[in-house]
DRENMI-606829 format. One line per 8 residues: for each residue x, y, z of N, C-alpha, C, O. Coordinates in steps of 0.2 Angstrom, whole numbers, plus 5000, padded with zeros to 4 digits. Atoms other than C-alpha are relative to their C-alpha. Layout:
<rs>
X,Y,Z,X,Y,Z,X,Y,Z,X,Y,Z  ...
</rs>
This chain:
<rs>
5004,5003,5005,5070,4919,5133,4994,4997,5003,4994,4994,5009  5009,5005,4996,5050,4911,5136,5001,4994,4997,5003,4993,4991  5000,5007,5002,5048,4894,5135,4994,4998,5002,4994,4992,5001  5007,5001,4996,5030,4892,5144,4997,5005,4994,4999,5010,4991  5005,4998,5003,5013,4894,5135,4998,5008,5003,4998,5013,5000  5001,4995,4995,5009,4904,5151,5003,5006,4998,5000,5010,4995  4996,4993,5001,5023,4918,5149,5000,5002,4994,4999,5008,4994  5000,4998,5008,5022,4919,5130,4994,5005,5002,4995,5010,4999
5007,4998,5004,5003,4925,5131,5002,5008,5007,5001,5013,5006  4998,4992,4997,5010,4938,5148,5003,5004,4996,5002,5010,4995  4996,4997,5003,5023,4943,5136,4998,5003,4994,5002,5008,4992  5004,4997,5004,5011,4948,5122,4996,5005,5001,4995,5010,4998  5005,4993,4999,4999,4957,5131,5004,5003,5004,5001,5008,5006  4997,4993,4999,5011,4967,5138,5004,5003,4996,5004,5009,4997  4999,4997,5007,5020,4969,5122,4995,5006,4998,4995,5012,4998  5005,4998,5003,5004,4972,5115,4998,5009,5004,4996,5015,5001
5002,4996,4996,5000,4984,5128,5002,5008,5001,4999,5014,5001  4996,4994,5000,5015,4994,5129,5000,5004,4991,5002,5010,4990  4998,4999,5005,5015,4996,5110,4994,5005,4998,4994,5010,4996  5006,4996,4999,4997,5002,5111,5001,5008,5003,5000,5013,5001  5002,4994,4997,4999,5015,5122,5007,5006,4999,5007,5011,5002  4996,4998,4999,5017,5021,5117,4999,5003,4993,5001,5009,4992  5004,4998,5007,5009,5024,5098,4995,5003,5003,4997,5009,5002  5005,4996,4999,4995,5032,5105,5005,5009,5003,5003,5014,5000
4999,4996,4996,5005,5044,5116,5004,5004,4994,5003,5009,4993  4996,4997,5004,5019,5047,5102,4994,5003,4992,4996,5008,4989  5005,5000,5007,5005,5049,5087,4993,5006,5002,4989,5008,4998  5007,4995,4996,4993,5062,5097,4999,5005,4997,4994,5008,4999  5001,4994,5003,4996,5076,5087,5002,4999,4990,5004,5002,4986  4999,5002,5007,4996,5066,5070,4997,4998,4998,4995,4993,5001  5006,5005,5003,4982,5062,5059,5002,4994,4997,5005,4993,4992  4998,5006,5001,4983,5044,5059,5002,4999,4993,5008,4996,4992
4997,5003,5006,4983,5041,5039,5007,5005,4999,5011,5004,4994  4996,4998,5002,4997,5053,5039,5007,4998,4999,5009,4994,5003  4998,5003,5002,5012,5051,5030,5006,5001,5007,5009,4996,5009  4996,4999,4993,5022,5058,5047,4998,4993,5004,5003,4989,5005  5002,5003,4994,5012,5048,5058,5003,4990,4996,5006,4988,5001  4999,5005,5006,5016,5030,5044,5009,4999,5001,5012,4994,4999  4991,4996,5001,5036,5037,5047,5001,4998,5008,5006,4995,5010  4999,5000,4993,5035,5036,5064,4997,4991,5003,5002,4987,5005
5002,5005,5000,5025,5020,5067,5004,4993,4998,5004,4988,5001  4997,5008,5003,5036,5008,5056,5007,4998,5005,5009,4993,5007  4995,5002,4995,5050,5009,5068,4999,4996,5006,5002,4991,5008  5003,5001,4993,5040,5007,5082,4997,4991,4999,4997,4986,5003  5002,5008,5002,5032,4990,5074,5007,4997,5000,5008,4993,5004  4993,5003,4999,5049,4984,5070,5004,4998,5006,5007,4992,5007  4997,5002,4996,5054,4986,5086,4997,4995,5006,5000,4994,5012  5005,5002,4997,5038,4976,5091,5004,4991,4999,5004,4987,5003
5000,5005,5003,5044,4962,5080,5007,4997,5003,5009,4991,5004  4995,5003,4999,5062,4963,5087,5002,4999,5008,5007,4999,5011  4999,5003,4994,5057,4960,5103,4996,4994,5003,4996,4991,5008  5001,5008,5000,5047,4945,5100,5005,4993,4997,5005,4987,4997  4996,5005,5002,5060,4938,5092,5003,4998,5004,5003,4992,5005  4995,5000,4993,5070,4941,5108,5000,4994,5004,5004,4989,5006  5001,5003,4995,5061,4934,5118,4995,4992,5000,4995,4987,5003  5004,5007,5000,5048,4922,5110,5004,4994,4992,5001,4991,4988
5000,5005,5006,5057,4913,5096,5001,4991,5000,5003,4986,4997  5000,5007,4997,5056,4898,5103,4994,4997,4995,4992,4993,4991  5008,5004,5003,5037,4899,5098,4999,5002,4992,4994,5001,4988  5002,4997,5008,5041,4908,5080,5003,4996,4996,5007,4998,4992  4999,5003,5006,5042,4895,5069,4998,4998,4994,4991,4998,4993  5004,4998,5011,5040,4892,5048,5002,4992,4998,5007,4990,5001  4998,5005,5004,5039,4875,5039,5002,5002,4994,5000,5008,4993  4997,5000,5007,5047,4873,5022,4992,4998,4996,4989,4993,4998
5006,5003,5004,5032,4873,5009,5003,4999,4993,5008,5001,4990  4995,5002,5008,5034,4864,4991,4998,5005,4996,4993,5009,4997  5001,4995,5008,5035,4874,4975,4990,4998,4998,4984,5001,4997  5008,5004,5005,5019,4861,4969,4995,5002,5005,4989,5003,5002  5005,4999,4996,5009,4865,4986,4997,5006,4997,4991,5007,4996  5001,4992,5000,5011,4885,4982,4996,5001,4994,4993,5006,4993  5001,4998,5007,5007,4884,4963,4995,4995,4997,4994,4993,4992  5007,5005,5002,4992,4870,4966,4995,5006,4996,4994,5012,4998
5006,4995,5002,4978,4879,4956,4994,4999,5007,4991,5004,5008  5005,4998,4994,4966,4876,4972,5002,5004,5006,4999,5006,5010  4998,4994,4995,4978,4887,4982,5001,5006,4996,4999,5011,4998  4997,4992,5003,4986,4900,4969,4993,5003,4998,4992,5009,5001  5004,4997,5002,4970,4904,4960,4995,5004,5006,4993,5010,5005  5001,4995,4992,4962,4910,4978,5003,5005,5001,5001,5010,5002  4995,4994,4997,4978,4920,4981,5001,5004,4996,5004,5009,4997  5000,4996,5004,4977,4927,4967,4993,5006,4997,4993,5012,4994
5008,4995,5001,4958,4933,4967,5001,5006,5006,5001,5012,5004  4998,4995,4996,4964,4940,4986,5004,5004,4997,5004,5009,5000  4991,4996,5000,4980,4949,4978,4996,5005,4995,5000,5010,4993  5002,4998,5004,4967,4956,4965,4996,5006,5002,4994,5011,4998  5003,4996,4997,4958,4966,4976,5003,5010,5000,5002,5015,4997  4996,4992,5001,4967,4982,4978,5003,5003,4994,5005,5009,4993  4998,4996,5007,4971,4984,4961,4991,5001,4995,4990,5006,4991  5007,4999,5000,4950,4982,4957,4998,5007,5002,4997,5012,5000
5004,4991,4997,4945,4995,4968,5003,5004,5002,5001,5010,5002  4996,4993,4998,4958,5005,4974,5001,5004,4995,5000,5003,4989  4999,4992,5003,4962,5024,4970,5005,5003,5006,5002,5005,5011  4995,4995,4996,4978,5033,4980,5001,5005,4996,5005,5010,4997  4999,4991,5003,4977,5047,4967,5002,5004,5002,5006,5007,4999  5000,4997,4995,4975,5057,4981,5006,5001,5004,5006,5006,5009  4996,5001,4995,4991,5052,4989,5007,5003,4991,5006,5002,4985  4994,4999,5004,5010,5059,4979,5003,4994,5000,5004,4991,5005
4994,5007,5002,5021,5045,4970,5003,4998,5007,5003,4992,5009  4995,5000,4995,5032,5048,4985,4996,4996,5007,4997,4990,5009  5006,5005,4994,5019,5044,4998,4998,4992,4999,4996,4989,5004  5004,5007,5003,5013,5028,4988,5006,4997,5003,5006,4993,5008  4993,5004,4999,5032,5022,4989,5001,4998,5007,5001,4993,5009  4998,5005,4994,5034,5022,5007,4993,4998,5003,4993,4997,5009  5003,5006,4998,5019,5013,5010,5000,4994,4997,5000,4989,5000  4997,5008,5000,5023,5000,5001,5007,4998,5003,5010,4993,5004
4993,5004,4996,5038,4999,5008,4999,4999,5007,5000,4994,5010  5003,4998,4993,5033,5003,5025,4994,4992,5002,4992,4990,5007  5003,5006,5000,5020,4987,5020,5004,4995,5004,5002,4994,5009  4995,5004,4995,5035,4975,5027,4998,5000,5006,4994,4997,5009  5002,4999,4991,5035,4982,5044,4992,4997,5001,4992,4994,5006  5004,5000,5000,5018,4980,5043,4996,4992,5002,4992,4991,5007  5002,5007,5003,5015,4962,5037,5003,4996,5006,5000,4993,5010  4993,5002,4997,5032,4956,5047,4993,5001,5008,4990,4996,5009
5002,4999,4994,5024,4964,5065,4992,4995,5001,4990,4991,5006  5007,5003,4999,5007,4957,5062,4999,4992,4999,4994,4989,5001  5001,5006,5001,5008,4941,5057,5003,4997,5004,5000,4993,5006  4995,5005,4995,5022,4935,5068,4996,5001,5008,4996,4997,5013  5004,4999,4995,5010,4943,5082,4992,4995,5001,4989,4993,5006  5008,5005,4998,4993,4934,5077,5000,4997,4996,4994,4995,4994  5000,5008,5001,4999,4919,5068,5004,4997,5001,5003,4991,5001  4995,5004,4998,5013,4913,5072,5000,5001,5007,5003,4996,5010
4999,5001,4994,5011,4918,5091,4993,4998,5005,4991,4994,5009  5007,5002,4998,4992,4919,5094,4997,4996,4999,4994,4992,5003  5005,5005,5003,4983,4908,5083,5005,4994,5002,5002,4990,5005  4996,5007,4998,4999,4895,5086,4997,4998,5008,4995,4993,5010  5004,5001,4991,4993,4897,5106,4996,4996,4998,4997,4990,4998  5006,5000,5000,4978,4895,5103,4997,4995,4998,4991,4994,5001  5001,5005,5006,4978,4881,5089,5002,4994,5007,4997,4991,5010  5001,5003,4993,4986,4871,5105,4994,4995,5004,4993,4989,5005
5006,5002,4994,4970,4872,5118,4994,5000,4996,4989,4998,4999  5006,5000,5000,4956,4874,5106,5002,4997,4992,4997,5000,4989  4999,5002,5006,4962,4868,5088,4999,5006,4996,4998,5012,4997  4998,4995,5003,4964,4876,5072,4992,5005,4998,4992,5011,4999  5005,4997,5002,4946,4881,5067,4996,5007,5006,4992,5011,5005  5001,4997,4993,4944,4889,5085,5003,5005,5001,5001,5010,5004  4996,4995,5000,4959,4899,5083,5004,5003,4995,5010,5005,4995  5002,4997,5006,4957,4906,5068,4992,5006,5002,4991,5011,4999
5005,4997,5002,4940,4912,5071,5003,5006,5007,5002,5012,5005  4997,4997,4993,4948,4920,5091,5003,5006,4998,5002,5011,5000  4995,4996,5003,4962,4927,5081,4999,5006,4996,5003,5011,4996  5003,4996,5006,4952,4934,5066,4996,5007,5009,4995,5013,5008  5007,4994,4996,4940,4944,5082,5007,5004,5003,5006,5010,5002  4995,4997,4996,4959,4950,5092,5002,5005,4993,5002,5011,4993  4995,4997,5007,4967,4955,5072,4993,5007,5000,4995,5013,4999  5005,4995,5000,4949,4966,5072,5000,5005,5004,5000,5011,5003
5000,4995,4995,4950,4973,5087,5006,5005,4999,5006,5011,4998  4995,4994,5001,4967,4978,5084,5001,5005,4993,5006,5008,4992  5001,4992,5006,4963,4989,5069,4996,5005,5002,4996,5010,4999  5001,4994,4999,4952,4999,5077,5001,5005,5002,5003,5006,5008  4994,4992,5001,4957,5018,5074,5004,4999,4998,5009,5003,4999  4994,5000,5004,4968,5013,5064,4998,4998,4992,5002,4998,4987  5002,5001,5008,4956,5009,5048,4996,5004,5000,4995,5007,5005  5003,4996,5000,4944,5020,5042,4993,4995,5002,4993,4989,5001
5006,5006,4995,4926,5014,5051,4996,5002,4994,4993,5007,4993  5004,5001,5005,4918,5007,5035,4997,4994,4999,4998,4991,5004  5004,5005,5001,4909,4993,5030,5008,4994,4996,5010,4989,4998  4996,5001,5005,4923,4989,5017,5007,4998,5003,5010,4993,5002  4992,4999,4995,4939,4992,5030,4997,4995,5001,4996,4992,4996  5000,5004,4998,4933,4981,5040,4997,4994,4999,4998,4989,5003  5000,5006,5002,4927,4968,5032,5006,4995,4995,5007,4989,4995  4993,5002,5002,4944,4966,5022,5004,4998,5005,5008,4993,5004
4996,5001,4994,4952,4965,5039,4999,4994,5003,5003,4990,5004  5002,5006,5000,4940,4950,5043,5001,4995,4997,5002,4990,5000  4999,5006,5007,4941,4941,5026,5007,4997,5001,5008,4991,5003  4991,5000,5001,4960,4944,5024,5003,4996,5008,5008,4993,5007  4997,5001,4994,4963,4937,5044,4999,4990,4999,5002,4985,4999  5004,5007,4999,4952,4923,5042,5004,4994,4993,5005,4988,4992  4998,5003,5008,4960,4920,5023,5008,4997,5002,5010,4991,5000  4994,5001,5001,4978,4921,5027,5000,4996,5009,5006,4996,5011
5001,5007,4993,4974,4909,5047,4999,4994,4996,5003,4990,4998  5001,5008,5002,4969,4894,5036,5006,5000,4996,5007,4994,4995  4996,5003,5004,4984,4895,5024,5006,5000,5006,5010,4995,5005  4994,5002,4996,4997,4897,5040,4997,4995,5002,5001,4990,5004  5001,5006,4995,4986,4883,5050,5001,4995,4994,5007,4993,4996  4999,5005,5006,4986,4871,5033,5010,5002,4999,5013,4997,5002  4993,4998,5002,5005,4877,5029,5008,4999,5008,5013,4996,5009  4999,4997,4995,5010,4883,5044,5009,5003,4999,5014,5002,5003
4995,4996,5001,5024,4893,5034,4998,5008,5001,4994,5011,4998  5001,4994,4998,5026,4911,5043,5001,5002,4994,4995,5004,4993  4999,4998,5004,5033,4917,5027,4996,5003,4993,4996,5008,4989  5008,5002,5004,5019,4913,5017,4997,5008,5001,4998,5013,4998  5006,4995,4999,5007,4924,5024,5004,5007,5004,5000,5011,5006  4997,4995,5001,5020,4937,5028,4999,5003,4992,4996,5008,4991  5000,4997,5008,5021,4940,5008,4993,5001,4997,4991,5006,4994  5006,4996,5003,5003,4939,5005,4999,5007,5003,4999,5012,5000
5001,4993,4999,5000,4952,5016,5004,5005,4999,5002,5011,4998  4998,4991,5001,5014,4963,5013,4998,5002,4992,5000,5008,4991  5001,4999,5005,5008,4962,4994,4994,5002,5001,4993,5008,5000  5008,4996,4999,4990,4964,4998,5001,5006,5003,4996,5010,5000  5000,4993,4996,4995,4981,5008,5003,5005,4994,5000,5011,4992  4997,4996,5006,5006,4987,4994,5000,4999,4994,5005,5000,4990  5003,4999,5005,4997,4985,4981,4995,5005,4999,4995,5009,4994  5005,4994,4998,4984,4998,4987,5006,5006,4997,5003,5011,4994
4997,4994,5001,5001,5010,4983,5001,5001,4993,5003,5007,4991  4999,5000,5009,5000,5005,4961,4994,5004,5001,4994,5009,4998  5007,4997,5001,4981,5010,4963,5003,5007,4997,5009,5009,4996  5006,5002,5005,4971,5018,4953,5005,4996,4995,5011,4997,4994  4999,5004,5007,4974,5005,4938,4994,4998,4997,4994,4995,4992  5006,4998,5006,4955,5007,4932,4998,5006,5004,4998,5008,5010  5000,4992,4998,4949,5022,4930,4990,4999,4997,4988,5001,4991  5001,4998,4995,4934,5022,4936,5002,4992,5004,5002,4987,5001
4998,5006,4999,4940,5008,4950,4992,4997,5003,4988,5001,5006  5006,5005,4997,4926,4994,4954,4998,5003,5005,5002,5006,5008  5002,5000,4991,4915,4999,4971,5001,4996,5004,5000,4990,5003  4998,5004,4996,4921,4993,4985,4995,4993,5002,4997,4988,5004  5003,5007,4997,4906,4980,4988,5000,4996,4995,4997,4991,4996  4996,5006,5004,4915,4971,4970,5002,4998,5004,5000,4993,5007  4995,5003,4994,4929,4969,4983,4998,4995,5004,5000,4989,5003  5005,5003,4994,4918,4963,4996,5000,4992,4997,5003,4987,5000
5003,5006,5005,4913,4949,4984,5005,4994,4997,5006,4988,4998  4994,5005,5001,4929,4945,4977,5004,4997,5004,5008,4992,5002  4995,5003,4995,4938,4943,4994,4995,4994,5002,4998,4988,5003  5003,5008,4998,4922,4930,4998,5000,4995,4997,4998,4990,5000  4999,5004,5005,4926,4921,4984,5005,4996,5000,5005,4990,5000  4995,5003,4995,4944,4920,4989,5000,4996,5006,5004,4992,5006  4998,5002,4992,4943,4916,5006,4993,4992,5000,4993,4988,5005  5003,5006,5001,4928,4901,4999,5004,4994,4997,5003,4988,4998
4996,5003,5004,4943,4895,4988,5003,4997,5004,5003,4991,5005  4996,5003,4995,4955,4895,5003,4996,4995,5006,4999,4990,5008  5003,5006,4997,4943,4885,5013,4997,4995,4999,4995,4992,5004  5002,5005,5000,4939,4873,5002,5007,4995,4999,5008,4989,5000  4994,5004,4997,4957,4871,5002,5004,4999,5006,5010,4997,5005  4998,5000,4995,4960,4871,5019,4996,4996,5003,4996,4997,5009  5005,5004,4998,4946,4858,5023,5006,4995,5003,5006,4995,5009  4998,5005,4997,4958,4845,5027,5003,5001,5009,5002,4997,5014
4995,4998,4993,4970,4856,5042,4991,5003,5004,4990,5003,5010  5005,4999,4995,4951,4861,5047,4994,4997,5004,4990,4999,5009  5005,5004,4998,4941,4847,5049,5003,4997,5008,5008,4996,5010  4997,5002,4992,4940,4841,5069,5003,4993,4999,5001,4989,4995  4998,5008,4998,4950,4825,5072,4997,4997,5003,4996,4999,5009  5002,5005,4994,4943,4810,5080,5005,4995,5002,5009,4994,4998  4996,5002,4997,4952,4801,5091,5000,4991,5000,4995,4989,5003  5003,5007,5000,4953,4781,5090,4998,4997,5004,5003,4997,5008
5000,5001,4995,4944,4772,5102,5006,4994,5002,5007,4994,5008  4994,5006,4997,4958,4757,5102,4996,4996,4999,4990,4996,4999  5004,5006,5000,4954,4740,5102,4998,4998,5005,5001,4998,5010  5005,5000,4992,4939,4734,5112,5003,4993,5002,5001,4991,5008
</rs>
């Protein structure tokens, strides 16, 4: 098991590294949105997740949040405009019942790998040597990078990826319950698999609009975990 900041951050980018290149290699003959390729993948994340546990749970850990914190109107009504989005603009029409089901189920693997990698191990480093507001915005740029090729390259993908990194960094740095923003995300992912539920759905630069609003909500609730601290000088 790791116990230094040091080995924790070797042991992700080599994680990271191997998982990268071991998905590329096994996925090469699979077009990425497919549901083969989707089938293959979640094993491979799970086993990303269960080898962080292995090695780094020392540094994975969840505070208990209250019912009253979860169900304030200046946090739920945010979480709730974010959770709205995918049912707004999306359309899987295109995709069979069957296929819808296992992404949202396949959403877990998903939420699970990614969050335990860039907030409960990255942003928590990071939060450490440069505080939360620094490691949050660090995080949100690594969570970026690592979708590409892996979203489709639009204005919309990737600005969701942004929003959504940056949205769900201030509720774990304020919280600092992994749990939490495990469920947003896996709800946010697998909500896209109810779509269409209007017919015709919103254009995506509603979306756009609606996650800014969210994500102004969550930082006017996250002002406290974001503001810099000052230090006292003591008595003169």
């Amino acid at each position: 098991m790791i116990h230094t900041d040091k080995s924790a951050w070797l042991t992700i980018l080599v994680v990271e590294f191997i998982f990268a290149v071991v998905t590329h290699a096994v996925l090469v003959r699979y077009w990425t949105y497919s549901l083969d390729a989707e089938l293959i993948r979640t094993p491979l994340r799970l086993a990303v997740v269960l080898i962080y546990w292995w090695l780094l749970r020392d540094f994975i850990r969840s505070q208990p949040i209250e019912s009253s914190t979860l169900l304030h109107p200046s946090l739920l009504f945010p979480l709730l405009l974010f959770l709205s989005v995918p049912l707004l603009v999306g359309d899987l029409s295109y995709m069979t019942p069957a296929t819808r089901v296992v992404y949202a189920l396949t959403s877990i693997a998903v939420a699970l790998r990614e969050e335990i990698a860039f907030r409960a191990l990255i942003q928590n480093l990071l939060a450490k040597r440069f505080g939360s507001p620094a490691a949050i915005i660090l995080t949100t740029l690594a969570f970026t990078a690592f979708h590409i090729g892996a979203i489709p390259l639009s204005w919309f993908a990737y600005g969701q990826v942004v929003i959504a990194s940056v949205l769900l960094g201030v509720v774990f740095a304020r919280t600092q319950n992994l749990w939490l923003v495990v469920c947003l995300h896996t709800l946010y992912d697998a909500l896209w698999s109810a779509t269409p539920v209007l017919s015709p759905p919103f254009p995506y630069s509603v979306g756009l609009v609606v996650l800014s609003v969210a994500l102004c909500g969550i930082l006017w609730w996250g002002c406290p975990t974001l503001r810099p601290t000052h230090r006292s000088a003591g008595p003169a």
